[in-house]
N, C-alpha and C positions, 0 to 999 in steps of 0.2 A: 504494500500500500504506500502511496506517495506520502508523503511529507505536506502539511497545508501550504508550506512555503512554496513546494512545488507547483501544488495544485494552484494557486492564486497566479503563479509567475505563467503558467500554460492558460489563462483564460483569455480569450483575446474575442471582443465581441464588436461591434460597427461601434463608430468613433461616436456616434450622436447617442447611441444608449448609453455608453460610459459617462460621455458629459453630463446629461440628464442626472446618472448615478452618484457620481463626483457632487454637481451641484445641491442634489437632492439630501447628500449625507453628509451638511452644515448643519443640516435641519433635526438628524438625524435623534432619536428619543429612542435608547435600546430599552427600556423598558415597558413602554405601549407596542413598539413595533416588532419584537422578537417575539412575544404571547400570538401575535396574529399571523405572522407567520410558521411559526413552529406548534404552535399549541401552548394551554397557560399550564402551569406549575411552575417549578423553578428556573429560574434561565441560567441555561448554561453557561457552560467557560466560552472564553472567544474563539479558542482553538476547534472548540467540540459546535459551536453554532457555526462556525465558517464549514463545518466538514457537511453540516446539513441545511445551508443554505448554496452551496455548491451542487449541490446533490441537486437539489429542488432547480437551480440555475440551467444545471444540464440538460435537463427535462425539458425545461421551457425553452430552449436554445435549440433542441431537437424539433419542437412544435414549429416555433419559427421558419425554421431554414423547412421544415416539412408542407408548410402553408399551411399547417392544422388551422381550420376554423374555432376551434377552441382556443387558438392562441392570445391572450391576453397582453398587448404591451405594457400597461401600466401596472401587471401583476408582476410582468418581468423586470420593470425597472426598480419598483418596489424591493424585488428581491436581490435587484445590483445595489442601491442605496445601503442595504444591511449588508454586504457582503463589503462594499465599502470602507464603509463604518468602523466592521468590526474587523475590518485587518489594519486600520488605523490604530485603533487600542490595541488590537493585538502587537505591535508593533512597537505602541511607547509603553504599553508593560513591561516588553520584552528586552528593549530596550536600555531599560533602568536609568537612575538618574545622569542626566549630560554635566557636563563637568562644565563651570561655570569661566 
């Protein structure tokens, strides 16, 4: 199984849905927004949401290029904004403090 690092560096989707993603995940509230897409209970780690919003991503990525009439863009961008987001955090967690 890949690595998230992996999996995030291989995502490569049209330039206008990123931007959409990118802009949309200023906004971003992991805590309304991870319950609706994942399901409510506890929210997970950032590692462990990035692995099942990638998931959910692929899916809809598959609909897309397929022309599914079920394809939803705002569901899909939805789920780049969280994907965003949380390899942001995941990122300055990971990161740990910058040396001033």
């Amino acid at each position: 199984m890949k690595d998230i690092h992996s999996l995030l560096a291989a995502l490569h989707r049209p330039r206008l849905l990123m931007r959409a993603a990118r802009i949309g995940a200023q906004d971003y509230r992991r805590a309304t927004t991870l319950p609706r897409l994942l399901g409510y209970g506890l929210l997970p780690r950032h590692a462990d949401a990035l692995v099942r919003l990638v998931d959910m991503e692929r899916e809809m990525e598959q609909q897309r290029t397929d022309s599914d009439p079920c394809y939803s863009v705002i569901a899909h961008v939805d789920v780049l904004i969280a994907i965003v987001a949380e390899a942001r955090e995941l990122r300055a967690t990971t990161s740990g403090p910058q040396p001033i």
